[in-house]
PASEBA-1860 file (N, C-alpha, C; in nm, 3 decimals):
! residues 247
1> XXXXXXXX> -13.349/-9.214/-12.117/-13.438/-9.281/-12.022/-13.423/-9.431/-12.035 ~ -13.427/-9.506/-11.920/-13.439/-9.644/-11.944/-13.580/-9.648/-11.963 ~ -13.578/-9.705/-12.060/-13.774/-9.709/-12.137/-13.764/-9.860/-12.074 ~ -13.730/-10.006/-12.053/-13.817/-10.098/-12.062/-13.730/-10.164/-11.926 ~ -13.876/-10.195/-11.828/-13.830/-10.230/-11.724/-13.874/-10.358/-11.652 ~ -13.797/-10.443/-11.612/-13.848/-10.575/-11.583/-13.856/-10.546/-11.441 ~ -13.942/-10.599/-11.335/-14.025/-10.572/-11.239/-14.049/-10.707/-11.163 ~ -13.967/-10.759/-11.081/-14.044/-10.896/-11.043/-14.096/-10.915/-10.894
9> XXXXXXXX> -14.178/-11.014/-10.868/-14.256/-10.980/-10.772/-14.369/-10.876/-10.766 ~ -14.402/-10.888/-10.912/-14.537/-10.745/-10.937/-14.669/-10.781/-10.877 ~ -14.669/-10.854/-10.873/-14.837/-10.887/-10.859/-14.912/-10.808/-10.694 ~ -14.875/-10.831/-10.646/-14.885/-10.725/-10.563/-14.757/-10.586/-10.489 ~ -14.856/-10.536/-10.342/-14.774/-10.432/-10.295/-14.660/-10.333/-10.355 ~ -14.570/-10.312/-10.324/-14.438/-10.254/-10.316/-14.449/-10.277/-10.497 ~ -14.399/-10.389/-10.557/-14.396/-10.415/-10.711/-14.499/-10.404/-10.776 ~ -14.650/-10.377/-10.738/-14.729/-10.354/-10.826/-14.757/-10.211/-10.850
17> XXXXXXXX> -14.717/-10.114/-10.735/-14.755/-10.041/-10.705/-14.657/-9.923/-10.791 ~ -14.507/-9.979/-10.813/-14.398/-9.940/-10.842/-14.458/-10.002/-11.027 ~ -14.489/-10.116/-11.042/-14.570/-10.045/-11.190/-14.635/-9.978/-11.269 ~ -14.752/-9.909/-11.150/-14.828/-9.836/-11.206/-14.777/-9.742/-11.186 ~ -14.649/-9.652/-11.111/-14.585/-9.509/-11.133/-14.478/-9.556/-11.244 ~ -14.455/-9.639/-11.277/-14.353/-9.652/-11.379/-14.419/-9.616/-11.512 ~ -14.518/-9.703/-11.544/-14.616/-9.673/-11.632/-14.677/-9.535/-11.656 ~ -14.696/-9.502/-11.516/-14.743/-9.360/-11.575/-14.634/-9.242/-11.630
25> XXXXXXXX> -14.506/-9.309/-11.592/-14.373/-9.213/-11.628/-14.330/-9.257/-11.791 ~ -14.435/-9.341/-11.862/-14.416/-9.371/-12.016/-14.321/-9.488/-12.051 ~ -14.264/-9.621/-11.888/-14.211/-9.685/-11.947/-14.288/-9.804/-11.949 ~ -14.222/-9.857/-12.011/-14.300/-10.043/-12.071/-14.227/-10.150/-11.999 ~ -14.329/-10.239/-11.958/-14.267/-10.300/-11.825/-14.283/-10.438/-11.880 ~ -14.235/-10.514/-11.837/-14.209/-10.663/-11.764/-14.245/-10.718/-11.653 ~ -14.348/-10.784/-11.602/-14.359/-10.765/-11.485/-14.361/-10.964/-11.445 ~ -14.312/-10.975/-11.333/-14.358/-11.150/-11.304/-14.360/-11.146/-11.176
33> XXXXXXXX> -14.454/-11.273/-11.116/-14.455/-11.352/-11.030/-14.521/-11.489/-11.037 ~ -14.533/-11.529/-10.895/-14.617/-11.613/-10.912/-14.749/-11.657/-10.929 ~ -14.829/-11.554/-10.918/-14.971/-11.520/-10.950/-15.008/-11.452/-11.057 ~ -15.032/-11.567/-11.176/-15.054/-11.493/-11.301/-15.177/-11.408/-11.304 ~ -15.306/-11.467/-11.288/-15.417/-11.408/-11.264/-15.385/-11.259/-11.206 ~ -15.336/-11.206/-11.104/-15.301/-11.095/-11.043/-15.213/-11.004/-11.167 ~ -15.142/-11.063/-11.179/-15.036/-10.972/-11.286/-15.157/-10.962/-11.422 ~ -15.202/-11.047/-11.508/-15.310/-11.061/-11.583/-15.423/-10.924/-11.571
41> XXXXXXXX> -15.487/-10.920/-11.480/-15.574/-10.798/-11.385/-15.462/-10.655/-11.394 ~ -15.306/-10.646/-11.351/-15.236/-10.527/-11.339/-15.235/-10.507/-11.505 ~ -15.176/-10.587/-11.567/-15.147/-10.561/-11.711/-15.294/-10.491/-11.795 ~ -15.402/-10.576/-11.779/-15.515/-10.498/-11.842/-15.518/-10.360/-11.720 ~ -15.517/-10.307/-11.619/-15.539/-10.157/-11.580/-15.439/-10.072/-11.663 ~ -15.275/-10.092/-11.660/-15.217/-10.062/-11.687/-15.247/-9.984/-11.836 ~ -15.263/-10.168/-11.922/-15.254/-10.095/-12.091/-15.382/-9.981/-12.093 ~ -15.508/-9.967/-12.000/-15.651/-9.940/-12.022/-15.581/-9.787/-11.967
49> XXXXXXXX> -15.500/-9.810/-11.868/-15.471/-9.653/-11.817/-15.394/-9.538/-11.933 ~ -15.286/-9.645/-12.001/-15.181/-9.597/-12.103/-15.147/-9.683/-12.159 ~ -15.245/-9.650/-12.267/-15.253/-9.734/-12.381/-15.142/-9.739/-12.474 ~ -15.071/-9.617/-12.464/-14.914/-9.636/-12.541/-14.798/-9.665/-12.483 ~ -14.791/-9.756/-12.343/-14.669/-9.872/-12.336/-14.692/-9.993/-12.399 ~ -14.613/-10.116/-12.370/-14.595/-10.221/-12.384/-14.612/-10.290/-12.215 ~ -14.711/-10.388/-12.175/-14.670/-10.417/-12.060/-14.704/-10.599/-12.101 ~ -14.577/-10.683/-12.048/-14.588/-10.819/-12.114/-14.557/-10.881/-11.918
57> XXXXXXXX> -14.638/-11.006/-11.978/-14.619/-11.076/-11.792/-14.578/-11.167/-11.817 ~ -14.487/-11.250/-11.707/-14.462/-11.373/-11.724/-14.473/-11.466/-11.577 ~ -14.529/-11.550/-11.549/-14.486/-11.655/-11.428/-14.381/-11.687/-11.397 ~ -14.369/-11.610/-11.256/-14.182/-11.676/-11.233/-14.179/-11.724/-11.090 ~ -14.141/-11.799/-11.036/-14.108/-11.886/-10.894/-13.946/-11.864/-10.916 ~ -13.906/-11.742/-10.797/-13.768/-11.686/-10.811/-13.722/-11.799/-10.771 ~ -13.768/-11.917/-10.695/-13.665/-12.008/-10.611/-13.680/-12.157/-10.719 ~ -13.708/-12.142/-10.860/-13.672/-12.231/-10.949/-13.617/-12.158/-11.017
65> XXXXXXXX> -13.488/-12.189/-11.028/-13.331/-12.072/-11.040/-13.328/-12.155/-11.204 ~ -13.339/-12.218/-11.235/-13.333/-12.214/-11.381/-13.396/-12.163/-11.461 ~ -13.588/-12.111/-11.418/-13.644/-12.065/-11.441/-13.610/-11.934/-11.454 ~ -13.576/-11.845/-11.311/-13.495/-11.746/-11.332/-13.411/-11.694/-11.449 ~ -13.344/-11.771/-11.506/-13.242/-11.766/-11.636/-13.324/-11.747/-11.754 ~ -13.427/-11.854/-11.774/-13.539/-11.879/-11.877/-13.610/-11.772/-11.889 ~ -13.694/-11.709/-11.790/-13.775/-11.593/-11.821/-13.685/-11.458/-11.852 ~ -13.537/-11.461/-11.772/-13.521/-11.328/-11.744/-13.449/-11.322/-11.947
73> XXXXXXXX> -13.422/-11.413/-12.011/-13.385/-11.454/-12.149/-13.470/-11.442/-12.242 ~ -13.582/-11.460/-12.235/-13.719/-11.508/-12.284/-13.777/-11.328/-12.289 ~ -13.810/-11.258/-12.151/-13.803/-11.107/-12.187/-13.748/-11.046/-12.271 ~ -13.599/-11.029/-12.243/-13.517/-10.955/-12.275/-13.513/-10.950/-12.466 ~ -13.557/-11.123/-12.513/-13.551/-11.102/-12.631/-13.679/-11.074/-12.691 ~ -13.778/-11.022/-12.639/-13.927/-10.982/-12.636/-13.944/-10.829/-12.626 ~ -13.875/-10.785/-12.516/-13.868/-10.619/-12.445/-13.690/-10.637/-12.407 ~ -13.620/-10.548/-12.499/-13.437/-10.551/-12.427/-13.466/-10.498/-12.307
81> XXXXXXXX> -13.434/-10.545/-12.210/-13.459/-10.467/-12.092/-13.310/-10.358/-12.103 ~ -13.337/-10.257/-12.020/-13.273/-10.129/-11.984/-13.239/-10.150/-11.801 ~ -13.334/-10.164/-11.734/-13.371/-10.157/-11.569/-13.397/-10.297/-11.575 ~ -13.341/-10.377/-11.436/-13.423/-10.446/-11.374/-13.454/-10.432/-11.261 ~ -13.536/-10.446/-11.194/-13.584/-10.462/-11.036/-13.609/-10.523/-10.950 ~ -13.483/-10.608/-10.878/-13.528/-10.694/-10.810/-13.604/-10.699/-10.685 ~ -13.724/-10.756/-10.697/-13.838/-10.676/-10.617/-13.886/-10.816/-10.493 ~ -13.885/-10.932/-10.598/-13.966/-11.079/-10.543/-13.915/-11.087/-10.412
89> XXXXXXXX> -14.004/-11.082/-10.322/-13.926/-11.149/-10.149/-14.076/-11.169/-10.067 ~ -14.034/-11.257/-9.930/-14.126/-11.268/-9.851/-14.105/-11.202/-9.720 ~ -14.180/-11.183/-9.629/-14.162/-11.165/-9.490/-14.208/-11.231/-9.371 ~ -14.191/-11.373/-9.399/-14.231/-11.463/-9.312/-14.175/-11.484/-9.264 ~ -14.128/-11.486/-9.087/-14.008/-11.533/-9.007/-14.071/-11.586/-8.845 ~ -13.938/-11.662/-8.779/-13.992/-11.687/-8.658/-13.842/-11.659/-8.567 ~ -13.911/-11.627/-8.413/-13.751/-11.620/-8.335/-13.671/-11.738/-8.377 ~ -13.543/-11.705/-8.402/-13.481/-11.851/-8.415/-13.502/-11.942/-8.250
97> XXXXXXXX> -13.466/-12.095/-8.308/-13.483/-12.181/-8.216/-13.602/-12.201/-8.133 ~ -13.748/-12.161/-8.202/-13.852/-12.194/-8.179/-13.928/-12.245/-8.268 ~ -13.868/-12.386/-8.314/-13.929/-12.496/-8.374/-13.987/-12.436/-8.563 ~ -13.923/-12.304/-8.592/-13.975/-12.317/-8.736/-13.897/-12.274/-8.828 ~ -13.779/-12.341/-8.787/-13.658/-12.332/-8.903/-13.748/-12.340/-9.090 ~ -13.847/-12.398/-9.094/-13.897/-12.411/-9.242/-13.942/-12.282/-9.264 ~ -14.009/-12.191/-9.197/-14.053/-12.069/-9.215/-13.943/-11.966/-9.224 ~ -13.814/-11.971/-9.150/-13.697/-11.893/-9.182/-13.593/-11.970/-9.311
105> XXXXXXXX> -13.623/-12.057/-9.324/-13.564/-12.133/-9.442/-13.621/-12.091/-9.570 ~ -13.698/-12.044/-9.550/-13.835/-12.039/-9.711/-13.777/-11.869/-9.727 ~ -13.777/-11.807/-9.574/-13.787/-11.643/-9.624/-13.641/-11.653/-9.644 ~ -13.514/-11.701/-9.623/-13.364/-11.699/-9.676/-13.382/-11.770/-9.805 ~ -13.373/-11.851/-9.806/-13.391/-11.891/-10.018/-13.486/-11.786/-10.097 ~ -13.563/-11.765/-10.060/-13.638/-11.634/-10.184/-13.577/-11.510/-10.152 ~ -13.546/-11.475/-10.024/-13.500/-11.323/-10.021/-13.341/-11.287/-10.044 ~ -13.272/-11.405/-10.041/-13.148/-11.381/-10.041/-13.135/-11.519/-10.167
113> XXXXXXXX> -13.115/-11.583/-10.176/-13.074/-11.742/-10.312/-13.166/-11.696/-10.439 ~ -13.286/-11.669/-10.386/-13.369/-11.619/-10.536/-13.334/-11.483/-10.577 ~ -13.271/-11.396/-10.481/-13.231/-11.275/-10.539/-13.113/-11.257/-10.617 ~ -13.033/-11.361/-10.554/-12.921/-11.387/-10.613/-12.910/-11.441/-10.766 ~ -13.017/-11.557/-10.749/-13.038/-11.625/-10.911/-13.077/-11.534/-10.968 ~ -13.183/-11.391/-10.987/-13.196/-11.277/-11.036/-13.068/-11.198/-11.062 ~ -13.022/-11.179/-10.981/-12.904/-11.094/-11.002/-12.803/-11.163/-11.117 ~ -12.768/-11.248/-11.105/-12.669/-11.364/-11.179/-12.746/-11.362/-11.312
121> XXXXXXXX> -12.863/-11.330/-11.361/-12.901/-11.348/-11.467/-12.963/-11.253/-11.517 ~ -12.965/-11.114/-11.415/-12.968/-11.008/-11.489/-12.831/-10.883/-11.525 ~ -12.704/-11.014/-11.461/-12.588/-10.960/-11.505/-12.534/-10.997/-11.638 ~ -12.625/-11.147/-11.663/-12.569/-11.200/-11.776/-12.601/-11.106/-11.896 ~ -12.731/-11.032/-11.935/-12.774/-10.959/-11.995/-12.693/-10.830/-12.037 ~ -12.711/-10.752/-11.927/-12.611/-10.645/-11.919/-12.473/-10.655/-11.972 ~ -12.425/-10.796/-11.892/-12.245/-10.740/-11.942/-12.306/-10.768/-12.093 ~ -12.333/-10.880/-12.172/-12.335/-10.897/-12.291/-12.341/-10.800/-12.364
129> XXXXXXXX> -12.409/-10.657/-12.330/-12.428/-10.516/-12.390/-12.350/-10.420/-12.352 ~ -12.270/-10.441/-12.199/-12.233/-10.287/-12.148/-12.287/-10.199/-12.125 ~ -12.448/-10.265/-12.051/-12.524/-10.132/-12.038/-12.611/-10.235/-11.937 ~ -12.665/-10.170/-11.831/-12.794/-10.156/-11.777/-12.796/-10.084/-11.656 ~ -12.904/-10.106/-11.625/-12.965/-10.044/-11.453/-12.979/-10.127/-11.354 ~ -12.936/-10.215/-11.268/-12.964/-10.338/-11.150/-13.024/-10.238/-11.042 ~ -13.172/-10.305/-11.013/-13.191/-10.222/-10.856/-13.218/-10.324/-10.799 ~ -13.173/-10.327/-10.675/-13.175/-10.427/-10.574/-13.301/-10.377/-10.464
137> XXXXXXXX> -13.393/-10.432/-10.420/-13.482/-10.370/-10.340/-13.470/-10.484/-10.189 ~ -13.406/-10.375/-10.088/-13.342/-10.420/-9.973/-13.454/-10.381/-9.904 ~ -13.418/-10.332/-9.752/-13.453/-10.287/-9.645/-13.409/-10.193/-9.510 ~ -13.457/-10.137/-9.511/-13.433/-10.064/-9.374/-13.354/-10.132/-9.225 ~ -13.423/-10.272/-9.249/-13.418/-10.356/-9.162/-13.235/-10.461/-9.164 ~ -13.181/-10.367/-9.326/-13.019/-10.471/-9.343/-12.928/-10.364/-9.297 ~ -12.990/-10.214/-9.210/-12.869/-10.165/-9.146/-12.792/-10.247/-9.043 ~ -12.929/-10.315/-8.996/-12.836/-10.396/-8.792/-12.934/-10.556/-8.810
145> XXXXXXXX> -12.899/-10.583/-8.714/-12.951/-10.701/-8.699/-13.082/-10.677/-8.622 ~ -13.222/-10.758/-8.649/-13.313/-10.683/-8.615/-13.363/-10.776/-8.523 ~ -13.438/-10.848/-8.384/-13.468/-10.962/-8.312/-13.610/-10.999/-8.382 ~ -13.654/-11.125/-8.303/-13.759/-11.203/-8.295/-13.851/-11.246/-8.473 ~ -13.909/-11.235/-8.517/-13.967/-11.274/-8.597/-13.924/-11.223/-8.761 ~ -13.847/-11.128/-8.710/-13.782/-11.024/-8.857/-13.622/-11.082/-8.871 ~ -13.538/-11.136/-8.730/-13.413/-11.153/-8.775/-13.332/-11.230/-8.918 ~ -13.388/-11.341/-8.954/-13.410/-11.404/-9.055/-13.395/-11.312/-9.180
153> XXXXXXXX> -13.516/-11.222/-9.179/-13.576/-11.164/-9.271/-13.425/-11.025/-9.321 ~ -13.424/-10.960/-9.195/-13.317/-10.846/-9.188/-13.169/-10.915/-9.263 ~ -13.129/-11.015/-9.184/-12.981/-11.107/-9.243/-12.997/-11.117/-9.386 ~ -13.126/-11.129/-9.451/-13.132/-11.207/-9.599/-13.130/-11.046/-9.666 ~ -13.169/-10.909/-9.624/-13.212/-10.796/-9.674/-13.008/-10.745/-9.661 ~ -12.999/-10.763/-9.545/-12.838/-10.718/-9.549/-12.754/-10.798/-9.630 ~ -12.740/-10.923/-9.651/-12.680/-11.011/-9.792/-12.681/-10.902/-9.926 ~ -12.845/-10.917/-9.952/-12.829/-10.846/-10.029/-12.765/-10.727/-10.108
161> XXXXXXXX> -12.801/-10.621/-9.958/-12.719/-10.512/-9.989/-12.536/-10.478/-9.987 ~ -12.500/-10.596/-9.957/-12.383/-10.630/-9.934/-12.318/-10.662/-10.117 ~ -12.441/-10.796/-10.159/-12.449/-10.798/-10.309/-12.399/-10.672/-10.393 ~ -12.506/-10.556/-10.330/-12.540/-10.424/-10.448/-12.358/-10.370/-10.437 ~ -12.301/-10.379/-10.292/-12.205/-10.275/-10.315/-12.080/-10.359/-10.373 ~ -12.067/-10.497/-10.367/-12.005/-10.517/-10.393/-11.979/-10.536/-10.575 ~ -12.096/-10.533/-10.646/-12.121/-10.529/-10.741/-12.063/-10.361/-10.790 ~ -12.109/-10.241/-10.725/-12.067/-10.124/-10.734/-11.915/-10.119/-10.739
169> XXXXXXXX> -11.868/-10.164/-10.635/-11.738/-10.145/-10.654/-11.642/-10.230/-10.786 ~ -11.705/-10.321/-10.817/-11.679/-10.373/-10.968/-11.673/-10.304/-11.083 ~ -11.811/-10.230/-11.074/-11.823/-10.171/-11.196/-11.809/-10.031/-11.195 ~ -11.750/-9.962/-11.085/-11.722/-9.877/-11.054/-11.696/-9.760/-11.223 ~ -11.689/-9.658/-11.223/-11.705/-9.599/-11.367/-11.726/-9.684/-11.482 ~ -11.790/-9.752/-11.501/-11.857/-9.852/-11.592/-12.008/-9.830/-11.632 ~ -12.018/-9.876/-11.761/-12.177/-9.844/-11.800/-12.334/-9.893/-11.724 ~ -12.265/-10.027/-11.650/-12.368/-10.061/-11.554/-12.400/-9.994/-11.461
177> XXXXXXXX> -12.516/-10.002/-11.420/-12.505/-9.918/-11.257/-12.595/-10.007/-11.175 ~ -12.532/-9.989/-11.051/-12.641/-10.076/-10.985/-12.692/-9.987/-10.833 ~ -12.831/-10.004/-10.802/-12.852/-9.915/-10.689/-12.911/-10.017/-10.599 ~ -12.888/-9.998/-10.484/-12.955/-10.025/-10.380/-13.051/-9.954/-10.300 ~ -13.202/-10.005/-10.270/-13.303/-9.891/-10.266/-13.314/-9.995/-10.059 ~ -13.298/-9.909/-10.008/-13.357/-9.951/-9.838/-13.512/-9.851/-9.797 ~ -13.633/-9.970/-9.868/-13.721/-9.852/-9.816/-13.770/-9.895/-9.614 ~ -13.824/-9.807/-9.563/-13.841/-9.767/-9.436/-13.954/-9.864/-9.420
185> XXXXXXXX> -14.067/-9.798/-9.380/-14.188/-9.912/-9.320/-14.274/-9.821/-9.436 ~ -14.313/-9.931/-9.552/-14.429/-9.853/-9.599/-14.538/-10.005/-9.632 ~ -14.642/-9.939/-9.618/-14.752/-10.021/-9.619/-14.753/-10.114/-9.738 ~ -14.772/-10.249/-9.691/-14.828/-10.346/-9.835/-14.878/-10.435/-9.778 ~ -14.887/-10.558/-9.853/-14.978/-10.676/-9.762/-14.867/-10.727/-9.750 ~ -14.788/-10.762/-9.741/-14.681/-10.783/-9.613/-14.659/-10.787/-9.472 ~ -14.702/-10.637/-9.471/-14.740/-10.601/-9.362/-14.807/-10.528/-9.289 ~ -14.997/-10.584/-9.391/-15.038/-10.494/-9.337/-15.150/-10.542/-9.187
193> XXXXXXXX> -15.088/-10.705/-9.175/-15.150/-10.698/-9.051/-15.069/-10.708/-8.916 ~ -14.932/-10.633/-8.951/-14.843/-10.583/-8.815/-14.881/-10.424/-8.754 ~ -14.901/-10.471/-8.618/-14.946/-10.295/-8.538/-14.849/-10.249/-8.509 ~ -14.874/-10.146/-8.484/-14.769/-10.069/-8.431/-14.664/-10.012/-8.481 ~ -14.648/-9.988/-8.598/-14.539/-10.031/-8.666/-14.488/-9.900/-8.710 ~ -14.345/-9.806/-8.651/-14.289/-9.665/-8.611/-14.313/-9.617/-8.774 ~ -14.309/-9.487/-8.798/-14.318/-9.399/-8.936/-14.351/-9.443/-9.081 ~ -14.482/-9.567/-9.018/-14.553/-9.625/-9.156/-14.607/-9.526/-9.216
201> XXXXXXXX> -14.583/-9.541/-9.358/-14.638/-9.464/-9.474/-14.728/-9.530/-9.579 ~ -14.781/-9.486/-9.648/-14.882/-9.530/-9.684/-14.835/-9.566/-9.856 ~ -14.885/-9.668/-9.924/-14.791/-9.749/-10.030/-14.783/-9.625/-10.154 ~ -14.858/-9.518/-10.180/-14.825/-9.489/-10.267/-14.699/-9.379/-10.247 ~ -14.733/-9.272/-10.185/-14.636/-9.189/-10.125/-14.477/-9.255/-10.120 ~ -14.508/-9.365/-10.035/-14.382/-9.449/-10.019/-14.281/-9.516/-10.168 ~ -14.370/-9.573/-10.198/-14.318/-9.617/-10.372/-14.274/-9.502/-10.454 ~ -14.356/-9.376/-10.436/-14.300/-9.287/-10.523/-14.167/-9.250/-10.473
209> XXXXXXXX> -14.137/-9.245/-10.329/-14.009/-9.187/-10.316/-13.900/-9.322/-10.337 ~ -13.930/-9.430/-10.388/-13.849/-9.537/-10.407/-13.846/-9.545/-10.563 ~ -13.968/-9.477/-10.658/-13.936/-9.462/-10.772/-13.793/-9.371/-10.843 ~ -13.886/-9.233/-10.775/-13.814/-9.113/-10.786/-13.644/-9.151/-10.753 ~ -13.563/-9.245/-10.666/-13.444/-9.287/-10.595/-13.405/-9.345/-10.727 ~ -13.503/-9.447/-10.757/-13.441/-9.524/-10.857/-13.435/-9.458/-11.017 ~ -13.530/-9.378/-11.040/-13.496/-9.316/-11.171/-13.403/-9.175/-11.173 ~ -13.316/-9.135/-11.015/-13.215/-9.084/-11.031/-13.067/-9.175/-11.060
217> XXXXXXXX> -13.121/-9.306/-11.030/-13.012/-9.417/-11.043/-12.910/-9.409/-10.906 ~ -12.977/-9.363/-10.804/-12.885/-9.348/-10.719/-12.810/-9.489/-10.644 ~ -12.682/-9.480/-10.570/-12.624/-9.565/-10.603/-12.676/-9.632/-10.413 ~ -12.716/-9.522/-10.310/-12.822/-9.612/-10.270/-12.922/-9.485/-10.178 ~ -13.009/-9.536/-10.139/-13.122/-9.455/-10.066/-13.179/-9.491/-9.979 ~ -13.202/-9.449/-9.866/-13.305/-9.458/-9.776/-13.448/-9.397/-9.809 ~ -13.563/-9.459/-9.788/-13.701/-9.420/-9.853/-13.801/-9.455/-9.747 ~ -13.899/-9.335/-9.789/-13.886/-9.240/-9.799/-13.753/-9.146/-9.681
225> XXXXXXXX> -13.678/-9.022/-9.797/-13.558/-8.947/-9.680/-13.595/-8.922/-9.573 ~ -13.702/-8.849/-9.557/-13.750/-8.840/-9.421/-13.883/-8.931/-9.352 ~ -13.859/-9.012/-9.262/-13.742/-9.010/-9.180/-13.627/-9.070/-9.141 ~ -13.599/-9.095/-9.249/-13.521/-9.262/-9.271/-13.380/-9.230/-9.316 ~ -13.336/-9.153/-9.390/-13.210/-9.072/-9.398/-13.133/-9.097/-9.310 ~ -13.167/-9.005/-9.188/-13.149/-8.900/-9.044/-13.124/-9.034/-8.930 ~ -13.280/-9.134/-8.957/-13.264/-9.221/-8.897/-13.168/-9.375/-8.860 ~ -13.157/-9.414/-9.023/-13.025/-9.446/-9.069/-12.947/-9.455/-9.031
233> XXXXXXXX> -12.869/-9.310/-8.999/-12.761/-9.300/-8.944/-12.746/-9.284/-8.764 ~ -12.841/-9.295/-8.708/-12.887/-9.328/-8.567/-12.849/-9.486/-8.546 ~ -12.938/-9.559/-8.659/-12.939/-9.715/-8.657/-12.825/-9.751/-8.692 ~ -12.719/-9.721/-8.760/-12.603/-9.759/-8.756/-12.492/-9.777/-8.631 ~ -12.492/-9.638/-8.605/-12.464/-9.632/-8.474/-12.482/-9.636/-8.343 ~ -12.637/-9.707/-8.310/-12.677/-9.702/-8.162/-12.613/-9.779/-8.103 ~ -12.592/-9.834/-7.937/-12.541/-9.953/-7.877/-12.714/-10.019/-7.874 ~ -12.662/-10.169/-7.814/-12.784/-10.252/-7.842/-12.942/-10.191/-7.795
241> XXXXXXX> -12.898/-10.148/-7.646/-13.019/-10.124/-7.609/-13.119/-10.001/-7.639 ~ -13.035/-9.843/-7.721/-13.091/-9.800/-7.810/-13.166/-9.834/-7.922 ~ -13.071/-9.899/-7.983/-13.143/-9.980/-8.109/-13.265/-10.053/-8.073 ~ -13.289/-10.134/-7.924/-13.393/-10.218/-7.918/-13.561/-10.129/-7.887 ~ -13.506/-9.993/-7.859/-13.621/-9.916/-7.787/-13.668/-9.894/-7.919 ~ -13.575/-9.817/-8.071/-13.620/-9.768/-8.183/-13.669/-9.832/-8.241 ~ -13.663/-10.005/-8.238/-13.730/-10.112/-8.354/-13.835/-10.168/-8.266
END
């Protein structure tokens, strides 16, 4: 089992939520963001729930990339990590060319430059041992290019996953592994004041089938499979104006 797992972006949704099923599966976590108080509050439920992990927090601002290096160093010689999870991102976007390049600027440096400074420094770890777990936590949204207020957001989620495989094909039969997790629409505060929004699921259901993906180590997943599998492979292949009716 990978027993000790670093977790970033915990403090809320998707990463907090993905602590407390980790925790309850007996491993000892790592968890950061930028809201210590919040992580502070998860760590006491956590130890009060299961009292026999280890759960240690740290403050991290993914987009002070030296910092990145510092904490993910500073863990590792505290808790060796086994797993990491790169979790930290935003979803703030605007149509391009309507005056808020700073709002699509902010969600490309944390979702794609801060993931990257994560990645880069949770490779440094690994190779040094010949061993770990990298999960990359993408989106649904990096099969196609997605319009208006998400495009931004989708480009920085597809980088990513572009990251995971190309990393795969590196280490291809090698002790590392790295997965790429694309979950579907599941509820967090992200997004939980968008309507309408096709085969939303509800955060715990959803996380578990993004746990369960990741503690098969799979090398990538759509989450939850149904309906996102099936669908997947629709979104790959539609012409534009299909694709625009489904998103």
């Amino acid at each position: 089992m990978r027993r000790n797992i670093l977790i970033t972006g915990a403090s809320s949704g998707l990463g907090a939520e993905m602590a407390r099923q980790f925790a309850a599966k007996g491993h000892d976590l790592a968890l950061t963001a930028r809201r210590t108080e919040r992580l502070e509050a998860l760590r006491d439920e956590l130890t009060a729930s299961y009292p026999q992990i280890t759960v240690v927090i740290h403050s991290l601002d993914v987009n002070d990339h030296d910092q990145v290096f510092e904490v993910f160093r500073t863990i590792d010689a505290e808790l060796p990590l086994d797993r990491i999870v790169v979790n930290a991102g935003q979803g703030k976007g605007a149509p391009l060319g309507t005056g808020r390049f700073d709002a699509n600027r902010d969600t490309a440096l944390t979702n794609f430059v801060g993931a990257l400074a994560q990645v880069e420094a949770a490779l440094e770890l690994f190779r040094a041992r010949n061993a770990g777990h990298l999960v990359l936590i993408s989106s649904i949204s990096a099969l196609r290019g997605f319009p208006k207020t998400v495009t931004t957001y989708a480009a920085t989620k597809a980088g990513l996953a572009s990251l995971g495989e190309g990393l795969r094909l590196e280490l291809l039969g090698k002790p590392i592994k790295v997965s790429t997790i694309y979950p579907g629409y599941i509820r967090s505060e992200m997004n939980d004041r968008v309507a309408h929004t096709p085969f939303i699921v509800d955060t715990e259901p959803g996380v578990r089938a993004m746990v369960a993906a990741i503690e098969a180590e799979k090398a990538k997943a759509y989450v939850p499979a149904r309906p996102w599998w099936p669908l997947a492979q629709v979104m790959r292949l539609a012409p534009l104006p299909l694709l625009k009716r489904m998103i």
